[in-house]
TORPA-4810 file (N, C-alpha, C, O; in nm, 3 decimals):
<nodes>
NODE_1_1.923_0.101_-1.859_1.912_0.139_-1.998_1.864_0.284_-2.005_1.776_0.330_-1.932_X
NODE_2_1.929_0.348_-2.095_1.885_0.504_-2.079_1.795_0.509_-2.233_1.808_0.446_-2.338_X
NODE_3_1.724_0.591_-2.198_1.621_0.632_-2.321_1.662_0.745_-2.372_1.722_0.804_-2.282_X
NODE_4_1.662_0.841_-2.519_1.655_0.956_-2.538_1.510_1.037_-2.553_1.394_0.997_-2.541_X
NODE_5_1.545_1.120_-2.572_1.404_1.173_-2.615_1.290_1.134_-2.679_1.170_1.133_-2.650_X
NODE_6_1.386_1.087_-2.814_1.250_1.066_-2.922_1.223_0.904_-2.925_1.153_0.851_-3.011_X
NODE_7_1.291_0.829_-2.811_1.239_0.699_-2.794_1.131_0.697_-2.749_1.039_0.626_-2.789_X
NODE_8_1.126_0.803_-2.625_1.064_0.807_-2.507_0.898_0.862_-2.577_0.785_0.839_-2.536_X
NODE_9_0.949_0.947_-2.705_0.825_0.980_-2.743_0.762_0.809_-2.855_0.664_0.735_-2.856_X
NODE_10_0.821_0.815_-2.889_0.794_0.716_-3.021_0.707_0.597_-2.925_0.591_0.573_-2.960_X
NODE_11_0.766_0.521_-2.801_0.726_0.461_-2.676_0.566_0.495_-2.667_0.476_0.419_-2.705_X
NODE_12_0.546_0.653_-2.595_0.447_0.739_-2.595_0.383_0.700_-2.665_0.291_0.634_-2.615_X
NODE_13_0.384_0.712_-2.845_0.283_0.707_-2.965_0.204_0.567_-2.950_0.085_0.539_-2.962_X
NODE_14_0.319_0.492_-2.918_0.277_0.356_-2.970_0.158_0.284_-2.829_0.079_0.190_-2.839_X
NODE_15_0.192_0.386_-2.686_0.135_0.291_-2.603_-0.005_0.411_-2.614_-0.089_0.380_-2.529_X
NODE_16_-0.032_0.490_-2.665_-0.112_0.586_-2.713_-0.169_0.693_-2.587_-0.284_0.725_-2.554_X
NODE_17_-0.001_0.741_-2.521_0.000_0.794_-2.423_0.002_0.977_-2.428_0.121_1.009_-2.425_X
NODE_18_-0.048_1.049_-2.431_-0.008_1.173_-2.438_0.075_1.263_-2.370_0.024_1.345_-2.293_X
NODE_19_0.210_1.257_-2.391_0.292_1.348_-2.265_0.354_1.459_-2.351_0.375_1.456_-2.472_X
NODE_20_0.381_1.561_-2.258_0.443_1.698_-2.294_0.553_1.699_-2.263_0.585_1.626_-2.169_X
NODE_21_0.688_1.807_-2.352_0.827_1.811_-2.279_0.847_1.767_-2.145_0.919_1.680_-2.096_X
NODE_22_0.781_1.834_-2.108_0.820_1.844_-1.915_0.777_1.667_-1.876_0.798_1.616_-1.766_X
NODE_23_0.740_1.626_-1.946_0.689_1.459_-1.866_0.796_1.393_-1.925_0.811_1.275_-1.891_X
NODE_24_0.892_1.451_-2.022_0.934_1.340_-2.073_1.066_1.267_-1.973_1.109_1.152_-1.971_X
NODE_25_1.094_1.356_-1.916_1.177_1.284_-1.823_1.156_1.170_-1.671_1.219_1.082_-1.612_X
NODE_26_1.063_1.222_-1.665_0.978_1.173_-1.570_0.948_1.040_-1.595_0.962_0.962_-1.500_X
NODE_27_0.915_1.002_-1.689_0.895_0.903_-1.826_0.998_0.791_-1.799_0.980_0.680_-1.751_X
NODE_28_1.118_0.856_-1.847_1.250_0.788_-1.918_1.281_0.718_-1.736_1.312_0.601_-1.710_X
NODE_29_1.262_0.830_-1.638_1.292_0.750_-1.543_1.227_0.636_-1.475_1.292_0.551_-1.414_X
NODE_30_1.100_0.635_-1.485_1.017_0.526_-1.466_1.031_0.384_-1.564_1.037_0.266_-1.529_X
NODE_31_1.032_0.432_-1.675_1.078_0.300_-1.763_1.239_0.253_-1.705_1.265_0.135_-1.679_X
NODE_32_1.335_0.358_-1.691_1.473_0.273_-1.608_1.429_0.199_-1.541_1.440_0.081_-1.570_X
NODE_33_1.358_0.239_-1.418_1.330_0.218_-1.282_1.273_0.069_-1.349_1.350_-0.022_-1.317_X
NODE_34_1.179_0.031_-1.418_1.103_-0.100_-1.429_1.167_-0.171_-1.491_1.146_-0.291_-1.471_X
NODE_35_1.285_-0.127_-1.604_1.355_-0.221_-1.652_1.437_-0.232_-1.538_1.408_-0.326_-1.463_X
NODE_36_1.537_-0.157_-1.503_1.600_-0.215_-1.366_1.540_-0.370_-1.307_1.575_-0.486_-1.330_X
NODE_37_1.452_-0.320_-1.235_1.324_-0.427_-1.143_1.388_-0.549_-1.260_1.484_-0.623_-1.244_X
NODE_38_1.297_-0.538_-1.377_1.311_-0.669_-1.461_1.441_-0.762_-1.446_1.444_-0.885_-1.438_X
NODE_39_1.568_-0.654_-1.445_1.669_-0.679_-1.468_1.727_-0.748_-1.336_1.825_-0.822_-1.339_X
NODE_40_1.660_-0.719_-1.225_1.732_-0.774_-1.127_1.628_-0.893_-1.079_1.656_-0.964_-0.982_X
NODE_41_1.541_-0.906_-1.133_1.436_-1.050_-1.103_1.486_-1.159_-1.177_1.489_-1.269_-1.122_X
NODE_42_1.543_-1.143_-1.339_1.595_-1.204_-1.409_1.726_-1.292_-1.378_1.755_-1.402_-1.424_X
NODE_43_1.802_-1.204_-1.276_1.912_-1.286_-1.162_1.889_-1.367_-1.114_1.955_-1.471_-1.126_X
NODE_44_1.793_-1.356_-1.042_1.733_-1.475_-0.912_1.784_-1.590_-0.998_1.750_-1.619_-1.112_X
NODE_45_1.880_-1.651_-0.914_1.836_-1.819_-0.913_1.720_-1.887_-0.907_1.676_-1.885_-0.792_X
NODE_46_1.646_-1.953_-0.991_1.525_-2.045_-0.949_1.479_-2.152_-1.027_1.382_-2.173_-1.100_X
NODE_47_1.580_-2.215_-0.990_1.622_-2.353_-1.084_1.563_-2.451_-0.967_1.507_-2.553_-1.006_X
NODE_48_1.572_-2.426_-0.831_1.517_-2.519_-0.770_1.378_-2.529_-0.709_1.322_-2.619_-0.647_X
NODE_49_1.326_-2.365_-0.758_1.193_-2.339_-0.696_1.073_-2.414_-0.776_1.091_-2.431_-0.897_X
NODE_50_0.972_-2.452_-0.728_0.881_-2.520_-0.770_0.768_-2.413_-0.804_0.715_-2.355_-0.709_X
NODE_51_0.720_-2.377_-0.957_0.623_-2.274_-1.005_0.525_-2.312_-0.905_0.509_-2.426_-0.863_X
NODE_52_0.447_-2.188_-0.862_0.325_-2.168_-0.793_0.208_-2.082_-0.854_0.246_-1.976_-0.902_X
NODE_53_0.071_-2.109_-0.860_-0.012_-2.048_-0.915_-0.094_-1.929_-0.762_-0.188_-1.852_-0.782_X
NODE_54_-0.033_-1.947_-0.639_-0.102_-1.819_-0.565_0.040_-1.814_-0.472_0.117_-1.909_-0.490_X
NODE_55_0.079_-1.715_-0.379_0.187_-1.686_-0.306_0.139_-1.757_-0.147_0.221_-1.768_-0.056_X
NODE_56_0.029_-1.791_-0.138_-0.003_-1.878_-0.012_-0.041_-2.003_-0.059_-0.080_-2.021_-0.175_X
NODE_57_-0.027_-2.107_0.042_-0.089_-2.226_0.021_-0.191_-2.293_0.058_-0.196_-2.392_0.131_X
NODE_58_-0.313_-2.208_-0.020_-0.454_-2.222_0.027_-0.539_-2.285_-0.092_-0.524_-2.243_-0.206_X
NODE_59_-0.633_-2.390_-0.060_-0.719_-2.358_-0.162_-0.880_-2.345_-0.163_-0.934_-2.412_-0.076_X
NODE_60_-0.948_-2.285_-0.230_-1.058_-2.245_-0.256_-1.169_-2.314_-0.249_-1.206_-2.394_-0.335_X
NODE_61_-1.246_-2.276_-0.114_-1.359_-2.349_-0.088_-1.465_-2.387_-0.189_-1.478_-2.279_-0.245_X
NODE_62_-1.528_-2.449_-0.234_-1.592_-2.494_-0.352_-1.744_-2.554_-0.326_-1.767_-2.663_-0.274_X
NODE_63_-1.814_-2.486_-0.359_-1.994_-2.554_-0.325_-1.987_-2.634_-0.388_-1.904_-2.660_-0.475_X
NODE_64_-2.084_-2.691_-0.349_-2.154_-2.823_-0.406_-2.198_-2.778_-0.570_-2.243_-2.665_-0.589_X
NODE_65_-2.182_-2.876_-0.687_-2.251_-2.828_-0.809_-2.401_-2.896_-0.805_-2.435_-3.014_-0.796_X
NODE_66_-2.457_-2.806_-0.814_-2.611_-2.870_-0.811_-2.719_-2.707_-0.874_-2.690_-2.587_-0.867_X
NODE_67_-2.842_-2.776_-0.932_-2.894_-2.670_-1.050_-2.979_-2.609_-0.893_-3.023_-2.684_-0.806_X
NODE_68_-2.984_-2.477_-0.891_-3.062_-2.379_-0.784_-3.166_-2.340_-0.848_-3.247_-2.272_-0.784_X
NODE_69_-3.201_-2.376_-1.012_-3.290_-2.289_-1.043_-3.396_-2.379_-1.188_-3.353_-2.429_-1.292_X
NODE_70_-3.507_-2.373_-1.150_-3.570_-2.458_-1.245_-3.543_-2.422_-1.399_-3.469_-2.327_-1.422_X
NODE_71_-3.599_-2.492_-1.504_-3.609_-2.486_-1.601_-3.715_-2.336_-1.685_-3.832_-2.317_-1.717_X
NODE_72_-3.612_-2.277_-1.687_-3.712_-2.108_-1.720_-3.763_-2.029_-1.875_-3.811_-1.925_-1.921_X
NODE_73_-3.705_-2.182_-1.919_-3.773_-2.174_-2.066_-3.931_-2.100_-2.152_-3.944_-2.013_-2.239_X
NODE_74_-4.021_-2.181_-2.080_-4.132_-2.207_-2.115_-4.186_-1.963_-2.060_-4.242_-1.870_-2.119_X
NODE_75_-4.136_-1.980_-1.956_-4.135_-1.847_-1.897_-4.086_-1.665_-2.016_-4.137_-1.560_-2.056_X
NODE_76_-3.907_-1.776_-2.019_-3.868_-1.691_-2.115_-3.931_-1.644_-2.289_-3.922_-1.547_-2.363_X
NODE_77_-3.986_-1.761_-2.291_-4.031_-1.701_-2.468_-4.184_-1.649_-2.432_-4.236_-1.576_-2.516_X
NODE_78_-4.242_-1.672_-2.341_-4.393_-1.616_-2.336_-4.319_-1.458_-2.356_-4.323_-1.413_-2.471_X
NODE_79_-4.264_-1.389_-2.268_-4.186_-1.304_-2.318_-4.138_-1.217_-2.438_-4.130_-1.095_-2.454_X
NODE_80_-4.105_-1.332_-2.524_-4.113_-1.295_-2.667_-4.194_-1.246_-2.769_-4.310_-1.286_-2.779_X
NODE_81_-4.127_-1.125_-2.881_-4.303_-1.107_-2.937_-4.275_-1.247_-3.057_-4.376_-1.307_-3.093_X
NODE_82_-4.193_-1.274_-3.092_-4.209_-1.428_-3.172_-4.109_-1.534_-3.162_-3.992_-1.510_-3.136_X
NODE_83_-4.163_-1.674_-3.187_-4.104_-1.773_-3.137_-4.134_-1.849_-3.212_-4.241_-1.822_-3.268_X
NODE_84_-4.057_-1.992_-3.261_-4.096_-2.090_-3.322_-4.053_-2.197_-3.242_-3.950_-2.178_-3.178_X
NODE_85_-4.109_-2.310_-3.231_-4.143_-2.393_-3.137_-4.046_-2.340_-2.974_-4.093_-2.279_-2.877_X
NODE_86_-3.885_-2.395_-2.997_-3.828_-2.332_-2.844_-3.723_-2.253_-2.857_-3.623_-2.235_-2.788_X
NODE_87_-3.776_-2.193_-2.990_-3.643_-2.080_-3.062_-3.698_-1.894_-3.042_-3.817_-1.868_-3.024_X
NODE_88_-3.636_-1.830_-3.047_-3.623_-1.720_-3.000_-3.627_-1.666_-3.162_-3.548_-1.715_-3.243_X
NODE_89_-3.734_-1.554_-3.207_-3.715_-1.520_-3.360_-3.676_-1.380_-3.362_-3.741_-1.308_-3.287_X
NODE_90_-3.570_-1.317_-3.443_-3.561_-1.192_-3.383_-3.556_-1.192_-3.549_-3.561_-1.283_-3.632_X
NODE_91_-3.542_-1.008_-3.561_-3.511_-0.963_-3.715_-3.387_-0.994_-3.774_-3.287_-1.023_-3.708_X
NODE_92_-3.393_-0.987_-3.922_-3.253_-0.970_-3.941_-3.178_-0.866_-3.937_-3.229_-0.761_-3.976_X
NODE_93_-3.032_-0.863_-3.887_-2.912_-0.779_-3.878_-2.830_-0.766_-3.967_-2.772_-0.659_-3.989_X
NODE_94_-2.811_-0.879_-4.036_-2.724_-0.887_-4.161_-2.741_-0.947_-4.275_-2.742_-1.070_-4.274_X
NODE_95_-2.758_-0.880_-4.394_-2.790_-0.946_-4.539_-2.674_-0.955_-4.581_-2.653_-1.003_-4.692_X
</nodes>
């Protein structure tokens, strides 16, 4: 697909890219170049391939779920300059 000029700019505006004359070609050829790519992935046959979520067939070692860390409540509001019973009181932000 060929681009003209003022696609290539209008493209530019919208992806909120700043290029000068001299880039604009540079531009137009890189967008070929990726639509190309698109265009020839879109061929592939893969009616028989089975979707995959990683390109190897590994999966991800996984710890144990278990709590590492006590209850840090009582800690966190001493902290605070005010609190009502296990609530956190801050100012207001919005009327």
């Amino acid at each position: 697909m060929k681009f003209n000029n003022d696609e290539i700019k209008k493209i530019a505006h919208l992806a909120r890219i700043n290029i000068n004359e001299l880039e604009i070609g540079q531009v137009s050829e890189k967008l070929e170049g990726i639509l190309g790519l698109i265009d020839q992935m879109t061929k592939v046959n893969t009616d028989n391939i089975e979707p995959m979520a990683h390109a190897l067939d590994i999966t991800q070692p996984l710890r144990e779920d278990k709590v590492t860390e006590g209850d840090i409540r009582e800690k966190s509001l001493e902290l605070s300059k005010e609190t009502n019973q296990s609530l956190f009181i801050v100012p207001r932000v919005i009327e």
